[in-house]
C-alpha positions as CSV (number, residue, x, y, z in Angstrom):
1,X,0.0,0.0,0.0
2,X,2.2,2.5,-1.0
3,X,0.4,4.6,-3.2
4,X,-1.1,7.3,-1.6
5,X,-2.9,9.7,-3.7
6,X,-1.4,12.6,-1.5
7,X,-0.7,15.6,-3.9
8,X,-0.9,18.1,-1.2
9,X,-1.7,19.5,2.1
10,X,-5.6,19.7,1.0
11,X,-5.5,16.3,-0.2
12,X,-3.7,15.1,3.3
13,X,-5.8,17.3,5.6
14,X,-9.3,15.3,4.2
15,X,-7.7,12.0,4.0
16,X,-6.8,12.5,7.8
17,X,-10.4,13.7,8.1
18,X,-12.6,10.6,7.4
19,X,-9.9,8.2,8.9
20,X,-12.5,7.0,11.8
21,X,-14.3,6.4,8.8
22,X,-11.6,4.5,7.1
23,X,-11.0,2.1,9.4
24,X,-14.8,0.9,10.0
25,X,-14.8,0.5,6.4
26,X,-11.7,-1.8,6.7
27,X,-13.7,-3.8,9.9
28,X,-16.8,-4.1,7.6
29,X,-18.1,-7.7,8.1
30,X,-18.7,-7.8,3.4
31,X,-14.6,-6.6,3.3
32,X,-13.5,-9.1,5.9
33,X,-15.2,-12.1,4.2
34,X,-14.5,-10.7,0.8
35,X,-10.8,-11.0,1.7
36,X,-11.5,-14.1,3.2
37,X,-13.1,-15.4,-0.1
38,X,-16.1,-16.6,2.0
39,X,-18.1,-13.8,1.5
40,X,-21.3,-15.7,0.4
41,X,-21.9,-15.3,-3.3
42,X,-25.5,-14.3,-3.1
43,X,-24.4,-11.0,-0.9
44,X,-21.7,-10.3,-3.2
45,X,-24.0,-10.5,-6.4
46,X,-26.8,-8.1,-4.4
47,X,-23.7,-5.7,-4.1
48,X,-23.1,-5.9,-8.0
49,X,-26.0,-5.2,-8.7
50,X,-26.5,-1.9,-6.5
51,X,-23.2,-0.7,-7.9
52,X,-24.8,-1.4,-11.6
53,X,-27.9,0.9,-10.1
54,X,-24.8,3.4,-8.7
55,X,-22.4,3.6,-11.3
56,X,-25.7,5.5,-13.8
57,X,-26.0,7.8,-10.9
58,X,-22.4,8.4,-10.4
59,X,-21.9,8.8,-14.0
60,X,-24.6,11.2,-14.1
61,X,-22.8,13.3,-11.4
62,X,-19.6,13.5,-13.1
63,X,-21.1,14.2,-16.0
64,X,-22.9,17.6,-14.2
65,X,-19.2,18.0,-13.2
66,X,-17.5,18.1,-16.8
67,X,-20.3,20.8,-17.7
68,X,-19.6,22.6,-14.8
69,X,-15.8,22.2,-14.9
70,X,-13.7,25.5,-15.2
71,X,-10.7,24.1,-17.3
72,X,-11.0,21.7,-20.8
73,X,-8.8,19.7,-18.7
74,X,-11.1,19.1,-16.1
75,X,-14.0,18.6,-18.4
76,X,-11.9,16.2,-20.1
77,X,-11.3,14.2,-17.5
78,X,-14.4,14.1,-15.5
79,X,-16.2,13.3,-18.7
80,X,-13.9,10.3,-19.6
81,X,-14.4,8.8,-16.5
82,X,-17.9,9.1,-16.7
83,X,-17.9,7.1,-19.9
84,X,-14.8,4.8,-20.2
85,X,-14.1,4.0,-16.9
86,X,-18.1,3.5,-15.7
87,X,-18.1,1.5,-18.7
88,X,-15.1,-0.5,-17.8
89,X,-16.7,-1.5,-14.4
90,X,-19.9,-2.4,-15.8
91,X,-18.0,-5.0,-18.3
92,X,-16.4,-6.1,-15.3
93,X,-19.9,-6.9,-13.8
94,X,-21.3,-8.3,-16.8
95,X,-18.3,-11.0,-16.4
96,X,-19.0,-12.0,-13.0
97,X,-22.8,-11.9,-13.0
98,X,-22.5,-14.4,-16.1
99,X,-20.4,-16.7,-13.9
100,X,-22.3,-19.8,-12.7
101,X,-21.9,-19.1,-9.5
102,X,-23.4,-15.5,-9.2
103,X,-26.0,-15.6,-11.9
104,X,-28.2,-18.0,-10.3
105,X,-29.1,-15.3,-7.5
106,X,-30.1,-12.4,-10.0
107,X,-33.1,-14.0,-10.7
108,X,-33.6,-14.2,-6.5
109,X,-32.6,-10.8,-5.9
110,X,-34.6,-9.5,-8.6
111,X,-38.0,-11.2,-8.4
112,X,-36.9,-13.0,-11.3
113,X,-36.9,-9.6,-13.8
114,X,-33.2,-9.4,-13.7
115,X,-33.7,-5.4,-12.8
116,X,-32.3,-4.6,-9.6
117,X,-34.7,-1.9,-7.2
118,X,-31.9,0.7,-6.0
119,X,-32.0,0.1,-1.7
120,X,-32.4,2.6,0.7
121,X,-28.7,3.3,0.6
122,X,-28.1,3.1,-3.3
123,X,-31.0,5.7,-3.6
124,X,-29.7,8.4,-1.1
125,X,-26.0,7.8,-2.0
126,X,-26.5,9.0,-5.6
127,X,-29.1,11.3,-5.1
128,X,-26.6,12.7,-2.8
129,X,-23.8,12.7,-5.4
130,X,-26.0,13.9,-8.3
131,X,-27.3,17.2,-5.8
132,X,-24.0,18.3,-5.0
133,X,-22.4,17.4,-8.7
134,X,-25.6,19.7,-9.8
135,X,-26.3,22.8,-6.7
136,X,-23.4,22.8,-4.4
137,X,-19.8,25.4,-6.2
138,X,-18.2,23.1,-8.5
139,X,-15.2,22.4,-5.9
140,X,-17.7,20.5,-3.4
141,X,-19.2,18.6,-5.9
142,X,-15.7,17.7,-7.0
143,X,-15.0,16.7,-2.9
144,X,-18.2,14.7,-3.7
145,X,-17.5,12.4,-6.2
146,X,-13.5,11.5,-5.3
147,X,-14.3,9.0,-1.9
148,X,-15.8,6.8,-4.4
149,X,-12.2,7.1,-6.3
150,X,-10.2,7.0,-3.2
151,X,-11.7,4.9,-1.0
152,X,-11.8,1.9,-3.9
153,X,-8.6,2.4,-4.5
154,X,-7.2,2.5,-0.8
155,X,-9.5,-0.7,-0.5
156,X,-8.4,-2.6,-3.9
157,X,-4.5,-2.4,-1.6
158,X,-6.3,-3.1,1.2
159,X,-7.8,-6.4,0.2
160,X,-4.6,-7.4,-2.2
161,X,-2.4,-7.0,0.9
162,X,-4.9,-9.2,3.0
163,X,-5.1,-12.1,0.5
164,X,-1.3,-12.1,-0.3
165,X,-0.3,-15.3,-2.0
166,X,-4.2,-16.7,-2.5
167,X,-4.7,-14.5,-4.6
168,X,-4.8,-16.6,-7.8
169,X,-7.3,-18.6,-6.7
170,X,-9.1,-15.9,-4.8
171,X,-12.8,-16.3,-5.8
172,X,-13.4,-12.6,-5.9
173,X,-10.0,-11.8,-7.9
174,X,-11.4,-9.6,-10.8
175,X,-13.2,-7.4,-8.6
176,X,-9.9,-6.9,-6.2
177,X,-7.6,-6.2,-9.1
178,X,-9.7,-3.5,-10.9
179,X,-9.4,-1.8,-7.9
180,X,-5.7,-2.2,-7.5
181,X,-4.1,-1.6,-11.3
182,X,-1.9,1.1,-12.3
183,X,-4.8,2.1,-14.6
184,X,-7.0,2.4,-11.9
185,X,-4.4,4.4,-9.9
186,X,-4.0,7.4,-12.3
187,X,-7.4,7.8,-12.3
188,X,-7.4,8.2,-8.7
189,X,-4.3,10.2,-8.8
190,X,-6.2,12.6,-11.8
191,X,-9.2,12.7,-9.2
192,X,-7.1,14.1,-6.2
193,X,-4.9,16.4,-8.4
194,X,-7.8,18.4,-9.2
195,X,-9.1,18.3,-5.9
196,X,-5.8,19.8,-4.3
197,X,-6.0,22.6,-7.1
198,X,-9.3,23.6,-6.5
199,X,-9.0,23.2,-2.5
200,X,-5.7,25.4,-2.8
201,X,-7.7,28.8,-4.8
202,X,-11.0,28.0,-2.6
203,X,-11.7,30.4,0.2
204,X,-12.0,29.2,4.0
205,X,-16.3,28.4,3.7
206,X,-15.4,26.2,0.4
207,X,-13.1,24.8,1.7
208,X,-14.5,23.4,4.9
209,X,-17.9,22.4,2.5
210,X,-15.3,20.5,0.2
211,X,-14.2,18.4,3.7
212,X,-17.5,17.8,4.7
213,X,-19.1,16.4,1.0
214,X,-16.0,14.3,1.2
215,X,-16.7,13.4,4.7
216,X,-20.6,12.1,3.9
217,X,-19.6,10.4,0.9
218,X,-16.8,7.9,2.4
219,X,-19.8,7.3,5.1
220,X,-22.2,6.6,2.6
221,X,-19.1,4.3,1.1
222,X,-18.9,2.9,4.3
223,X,-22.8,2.1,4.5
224,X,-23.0,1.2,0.8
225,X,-20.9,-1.9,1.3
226,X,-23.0,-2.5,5.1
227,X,-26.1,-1.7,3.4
228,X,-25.2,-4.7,0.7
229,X,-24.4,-7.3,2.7
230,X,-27.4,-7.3,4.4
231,X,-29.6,-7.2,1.2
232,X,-31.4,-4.4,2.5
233,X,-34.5,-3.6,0.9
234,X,-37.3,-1.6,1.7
235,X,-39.1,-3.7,4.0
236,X,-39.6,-2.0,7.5
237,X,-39.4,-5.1,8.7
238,X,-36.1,-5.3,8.0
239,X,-34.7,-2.3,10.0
């Protein structure tokens, strides 16, 4: 785990912020038995499937972002990673939902339409992205969208570190190493770049609004893989 992300002060100072939130991500119960490679298949395929309801909503807020974005360059990028890198993901779930041993449980999960319902938690976490991507100065939307960058990537190191030499027979391998590639990494690295640049020029209000959107989206990261593993659904029962 030696790649950081840290291009600056700003980028160190929210880092340091959500680390409480950080390392209950790291405990998380899905994590753990994801590392494991005992995470039962059915939870794991409920989670794919809320990140295939996500990943529209996420693309939709960077999308706001690259029309909002100051600089071609940040319209550039936020754009591409809107398209080839949501599109990238959602091949990689296309792969392991066709696998025999997560396809059987779409059908479950799905009341047998193989269309997932967004939960509770898929719902307000990209509602949430897509209102500050589309109301909130340009710099906290940015603050926004990068946990989603950050955290995946800190996690993809995470989780390779944990299943050390297993991993070529890891059961979950695919997903771990999308989140832990070079590729992967200078996204991340793009990501926080901009966010140092526009944390540096923002004013003192901005700037604290940029540490708390960052702050709520790593603990709706947080509850997004919770949320998951539970299968939580809209029952009251249920809560």
């Amino acid at each position: 785990m030696t790649h950081t992300y840290h291009s600056g002060p700003h980028s160190r100072e929210v880092w340091s912020a959500v680390a409480d939130t950080l390392r209950a991500i790291e405990e998380l119960p899905f994590l753990a038995e994801l590392a494991a490679g005992t995470l039962d298949a059915r939870a794991f395929t409920n989670y794919i499937l809320q990140d295939e309801i996500y990943l529209v909503g996420y693309a939709k807020a960077m999308t706001i972002l690259a029309s909002r974005a100051p600089a071609t360059e940040q319209t550039r990028f936020w754009a591409e990673a809107a398209g080839l890198a949501v599109y990238e993901e959602q091949q990689m779930h296309a792969q392991l939902l066709g696998a025999d041993r997560l396809g059987p449980h779409v059908d479950d999960l799905t009341g047998g339409t193989g269309v997932p319902t967004a939960s509770p938690t898929t719902l307000g976490y990209t509602s949430y992205l897509v209102a500050q991507a589309a109301t909130a100065p340009y710099e906290v939307g940015v603050a926004a969208v990068l946990p989603c960058f950050w955290v995946y990537a800190h996690m993809g190191k995470v989780l390779t570190a944990a299943v050390g030499d297993r991993m070529a027979d890891h059961p979950y391998r695919e997903w771990i190493e999308t989140y832990d590639s070079p590729e992967f990494d200078a996204a991340v690295d793009g990501a926080v770049a901009i966010y140092e640049g526009l944390a540096e020029d923002a004013g003192p209000a901005v700037r604290k609004a940029m540490v708390e959107a960052f702050r709520q989206a790593t603990v709706y990261e947080c509850s997004f893989w919770d949320s998951a593993h539970v299968i939580e659904g809209w029952d009251a029962s249920q809560t």
